[in-house]
N, C-alpha and C positions, 0 to 999 in steps of 0.2 A: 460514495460514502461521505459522507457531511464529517466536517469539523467538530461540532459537536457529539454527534455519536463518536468520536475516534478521543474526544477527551473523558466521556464516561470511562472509558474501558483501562483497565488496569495495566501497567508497565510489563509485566509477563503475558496476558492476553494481546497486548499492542504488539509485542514482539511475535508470537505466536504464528498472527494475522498476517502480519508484514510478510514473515514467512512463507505463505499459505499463498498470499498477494505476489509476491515473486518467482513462486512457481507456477501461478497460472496467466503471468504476464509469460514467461518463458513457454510456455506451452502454446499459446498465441500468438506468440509470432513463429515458434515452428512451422506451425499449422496454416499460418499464412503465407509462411517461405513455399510450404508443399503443394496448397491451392487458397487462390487469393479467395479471404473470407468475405461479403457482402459489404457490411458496416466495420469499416480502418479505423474507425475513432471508439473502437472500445478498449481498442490498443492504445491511444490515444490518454484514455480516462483514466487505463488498470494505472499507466504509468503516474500519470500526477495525482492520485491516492496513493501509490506508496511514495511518491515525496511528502504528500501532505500528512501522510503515520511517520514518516521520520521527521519533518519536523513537532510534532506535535513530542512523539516520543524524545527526542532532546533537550524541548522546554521541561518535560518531566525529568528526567535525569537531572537536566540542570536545578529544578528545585529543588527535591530528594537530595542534594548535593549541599544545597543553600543551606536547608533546614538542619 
């Protein structure tokens, strides 16, 4: 997921996702613990999009804050 798409999206939607996004990282690497999955770098990816929805989601908090 692009940077851009994840700034479109609204502070409760952003959260929603994150959500959404860290249940199917966790489910990913179950499933990898139980039988190693092809391609490791989708584990890889899930992981720095939810860094990148939390940073994103912070700079909004912190403006929402500002204003």
């Amino acid at each position: 997921m692009k940077a851009n798409e994840i700034r479109e999206m609204s502070i409760a939607d952003l959260r929603e996702r994150l959500a959404s996004e860290r249940a199917n990282l966790a489910q990913m690497k179950l499933n990898h613990a139980v039988s190693p999955i092809e391609d490791t770098s989708k584990i890889r990816k899930a992981g720095k999009d939810i860094a990148r929805m939390l940073t994103i989601l912070t700079e909004k908090e912190n403006q929402a804050k500002a204003e």
